[in-house]
C-alpha positions in Angstrom: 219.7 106.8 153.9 219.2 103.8 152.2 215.2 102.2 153.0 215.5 98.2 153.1 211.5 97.6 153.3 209.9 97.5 150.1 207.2 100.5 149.7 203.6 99.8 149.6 200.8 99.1 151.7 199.8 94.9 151.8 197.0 95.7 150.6 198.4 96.9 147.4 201.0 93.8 147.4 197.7 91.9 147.6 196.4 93.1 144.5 199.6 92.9 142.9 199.5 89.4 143.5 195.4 88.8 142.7 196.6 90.5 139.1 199.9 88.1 138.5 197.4 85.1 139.7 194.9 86.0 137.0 197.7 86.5 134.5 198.8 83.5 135.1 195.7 81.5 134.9 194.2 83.0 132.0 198.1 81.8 129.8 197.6 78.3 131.2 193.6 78.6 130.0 195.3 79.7 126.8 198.2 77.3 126.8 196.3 74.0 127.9 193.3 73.6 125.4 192.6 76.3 124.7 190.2 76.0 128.2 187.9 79.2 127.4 186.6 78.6 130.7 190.2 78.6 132.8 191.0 81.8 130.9 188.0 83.9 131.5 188.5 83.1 135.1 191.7 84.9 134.5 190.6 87.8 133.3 188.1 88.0 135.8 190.7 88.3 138.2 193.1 90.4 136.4 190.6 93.0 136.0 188.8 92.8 139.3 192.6 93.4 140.9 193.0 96.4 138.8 189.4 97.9 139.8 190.5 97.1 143.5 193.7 98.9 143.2 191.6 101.7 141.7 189.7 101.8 144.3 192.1 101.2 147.4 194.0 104.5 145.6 197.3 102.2 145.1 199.2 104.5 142.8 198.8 106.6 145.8 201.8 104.4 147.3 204.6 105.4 144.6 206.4 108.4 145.8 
């Protein structure tokens, strides 16, 4: 039986995204200046999605 949802909870989609966000931002802060400011705003939000995905248990959602 084939499953056509993706797995996860949204709350770990949600993190997913937070984490691509701050990825994103901190290249730009990289990219455009360098904007020191822009990019530690990314890796504030890279890492604060990885501690919440620690601490929602995410990797609990691969099977």
């Amino acid at each position: 039986m084939v499953e056509s949802s993706p797995r996860g909870r949204p709350v770990s989609w949600a993190v997913v995204a937070v984490v691509i966000v701050g990825f994103i931002v901190g290249g730009l802060g990289l990219i455009l200046g360098p904007t020191w400011w822009l990019f530690w705003v990314g890796v504030v939000l890279s890492v604060g999605g990885i501690v919440v995905g620690w601490a929602t248990g995410m990797m609990e959602d691969v099977h």
